[in-house]
C-alpha positions in Angstrom: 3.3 11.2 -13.5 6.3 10.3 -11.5 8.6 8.2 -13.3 10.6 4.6 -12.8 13.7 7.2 -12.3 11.7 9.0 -9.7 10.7 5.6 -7.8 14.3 5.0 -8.1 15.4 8.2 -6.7 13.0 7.9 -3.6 13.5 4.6 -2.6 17.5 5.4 -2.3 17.0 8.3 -0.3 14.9 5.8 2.4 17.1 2.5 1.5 17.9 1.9 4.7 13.9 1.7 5.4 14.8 -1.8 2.7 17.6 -3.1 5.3 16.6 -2.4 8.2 15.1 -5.1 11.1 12.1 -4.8 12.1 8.9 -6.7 13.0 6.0 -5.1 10.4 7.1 -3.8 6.7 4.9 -1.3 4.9 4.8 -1.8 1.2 3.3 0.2 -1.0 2.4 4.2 -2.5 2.2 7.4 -0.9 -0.7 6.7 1.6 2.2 4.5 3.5 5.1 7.0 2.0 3.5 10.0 3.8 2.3 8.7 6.7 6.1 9.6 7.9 5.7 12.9 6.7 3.1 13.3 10.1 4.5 15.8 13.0 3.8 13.0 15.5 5.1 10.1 13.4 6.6 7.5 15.3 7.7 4.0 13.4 5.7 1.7 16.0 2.3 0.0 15.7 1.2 -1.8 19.0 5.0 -1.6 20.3 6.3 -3.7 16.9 8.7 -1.7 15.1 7.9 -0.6 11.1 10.2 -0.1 8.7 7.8 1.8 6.1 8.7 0.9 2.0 6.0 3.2 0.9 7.3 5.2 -2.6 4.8 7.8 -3.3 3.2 7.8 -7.0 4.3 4.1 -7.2 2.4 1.9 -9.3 1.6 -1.8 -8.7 4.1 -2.6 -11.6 6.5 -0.2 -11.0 6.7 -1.6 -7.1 7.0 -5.0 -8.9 10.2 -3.9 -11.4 12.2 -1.6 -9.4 11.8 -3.0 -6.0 10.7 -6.8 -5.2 12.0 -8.1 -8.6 15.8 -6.8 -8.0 15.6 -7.8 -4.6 15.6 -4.5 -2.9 13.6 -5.2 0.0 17.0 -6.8 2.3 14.5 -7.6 5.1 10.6 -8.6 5.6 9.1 -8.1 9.2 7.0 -11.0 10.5 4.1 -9.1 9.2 3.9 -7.9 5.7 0.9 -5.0 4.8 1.1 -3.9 0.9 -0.9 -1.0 -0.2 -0.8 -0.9 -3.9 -3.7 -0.4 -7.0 -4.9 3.2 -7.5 -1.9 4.7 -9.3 -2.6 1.4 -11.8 -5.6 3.5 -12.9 -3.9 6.2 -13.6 -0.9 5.2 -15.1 -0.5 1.6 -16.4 -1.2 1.8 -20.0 -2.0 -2.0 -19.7 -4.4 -1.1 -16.6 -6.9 -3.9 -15.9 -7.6 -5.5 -12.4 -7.2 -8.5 -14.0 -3.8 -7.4 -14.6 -2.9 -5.5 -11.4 -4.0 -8.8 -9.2 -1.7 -10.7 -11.3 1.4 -8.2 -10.9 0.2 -8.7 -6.9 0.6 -12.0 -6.9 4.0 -12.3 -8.3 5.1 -9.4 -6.0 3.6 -11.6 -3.0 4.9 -15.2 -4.3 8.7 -13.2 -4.6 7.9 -11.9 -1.0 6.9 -15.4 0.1 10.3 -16.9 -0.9 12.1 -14.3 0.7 10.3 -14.9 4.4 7.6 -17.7 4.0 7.3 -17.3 7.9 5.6 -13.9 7.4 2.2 -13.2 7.8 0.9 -11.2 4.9 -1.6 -8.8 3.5 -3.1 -7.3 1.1 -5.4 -3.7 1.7 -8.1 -2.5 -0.4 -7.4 0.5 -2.9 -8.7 2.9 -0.3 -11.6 5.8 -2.0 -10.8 9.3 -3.3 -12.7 12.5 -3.8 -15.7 13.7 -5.8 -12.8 16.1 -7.7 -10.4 13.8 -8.0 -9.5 12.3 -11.8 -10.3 8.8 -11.1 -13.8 7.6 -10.8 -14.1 5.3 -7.3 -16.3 2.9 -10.0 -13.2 1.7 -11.2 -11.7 1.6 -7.8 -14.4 -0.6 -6.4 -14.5 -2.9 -9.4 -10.4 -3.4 -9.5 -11.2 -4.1 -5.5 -14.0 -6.4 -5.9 -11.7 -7.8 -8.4 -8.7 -8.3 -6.3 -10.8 -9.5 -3.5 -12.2 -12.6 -5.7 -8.8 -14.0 -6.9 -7.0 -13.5 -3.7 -3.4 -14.8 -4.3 -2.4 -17.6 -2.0 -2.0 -17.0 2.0 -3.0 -13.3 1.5 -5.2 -11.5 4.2 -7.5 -9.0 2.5 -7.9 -5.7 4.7 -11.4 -4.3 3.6 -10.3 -0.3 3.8 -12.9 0.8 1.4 -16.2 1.7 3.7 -13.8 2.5 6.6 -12.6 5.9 4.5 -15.5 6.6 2.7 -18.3 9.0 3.1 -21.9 8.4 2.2 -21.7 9.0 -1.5 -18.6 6.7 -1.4 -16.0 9.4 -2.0 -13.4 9.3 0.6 -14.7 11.7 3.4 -13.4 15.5 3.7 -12.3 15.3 6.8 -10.1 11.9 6.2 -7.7 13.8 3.3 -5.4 17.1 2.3 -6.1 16.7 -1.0 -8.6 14.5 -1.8 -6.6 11.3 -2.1 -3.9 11.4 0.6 -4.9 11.2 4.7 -4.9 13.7 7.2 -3.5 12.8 11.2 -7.4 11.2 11.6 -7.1 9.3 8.3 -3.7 7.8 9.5 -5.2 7.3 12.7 -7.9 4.9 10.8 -5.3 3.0 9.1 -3.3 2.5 12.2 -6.3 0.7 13.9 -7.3 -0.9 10.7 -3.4 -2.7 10.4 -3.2 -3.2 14.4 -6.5 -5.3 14.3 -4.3 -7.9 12.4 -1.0 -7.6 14.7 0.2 -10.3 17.1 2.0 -9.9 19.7 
């Protein structure tokens, strides 16, 4: 398990990802850490610039601590995606989605002081593999969860069924290693955050 030192340590070697302008922030784990880790990666979605806050291994709390409450984020783009739940699971010794939507929603009322002009939202705790050491039962319940005590003026991105294979695990050909995407699994995502973009 990567540590609050580790967070630390990763989000000072992107800072300027926290202070830079730009017209759509990505907030969140590894699945929006490593999406710049891509060949092809370009910061862009729709012709909007990104400035991508992703820490990989970060938890909901840990995001919440090291990050939003010390006021490390210097700007907010106009629209606002957060990605955040599944490394609760694994390594929140208080885990409960009770508990993880109510980290969320002081991370978003802190965000919403910061820019209350922003649009913003919240995706679903995408699925993982068969072989993977969480069991996408908890997953759907901590989203299901989460859906059902939204906090206020939060979009809720459905990801879920969009990754996900027929048995519900997330599908081969969407991952590297059974939790984080391949170029076609970014691909996804990119449509799935573009569908909520204006111009």
């Amino acid at each position: 398990m990567l540590s609050d030192q580790d967070m630390f340590n990763r989000y000072k070697a992107k800072q300027f990802e926290f202070e830079q302008d730009a017209d759509v922030s990505l907030l969140g784990h590894s699945l929006f850490d490593m999406w710049s880790d891509l060949p092809n990666y370009q910061p862009i979605l729709a012709g909007q610039r990104v400035a991508n806050m992703g820490l990989s291994g970060v938890s909901t709390y840990q995001y919440l601590d090291i990050i939003v409450r010390p006021q490390r984020i210097r700007k907010l783009g106009k629209t606002v995606f957060v990605f955040l739940g599944v490394n609760d699971i694994l390594k929140e010794i208080d885990y409960s989605p009770r508990q993880v939507t109510e980290w969320l929603a002081e991370i978003f009322a802190l965000l919403q002081q910061q820019s209350p002009d922003s649009r913003y939202f919240l995706l679903e705790t995408a699925p993982v593999a068969a072989t993977v050491n969480i069991d996408n039962r908890e997953i759907r319940a901590l989203n299901d969860y989460v859906k059902n005590h939204l906090p206020p003026n939060v979009t809720f991105i459905e990801t879920y069924q969009a990754f996900s294979d027929a048995e519900q695990n997330l599908a081969a050909n969407l991952t590297t290693d059974g939790v984080h995407f391949t170029a076609v699994g970014y691909d996804i995502l990119s449509k799935l955050l573009t569908a909520h973009l204006t111009p």
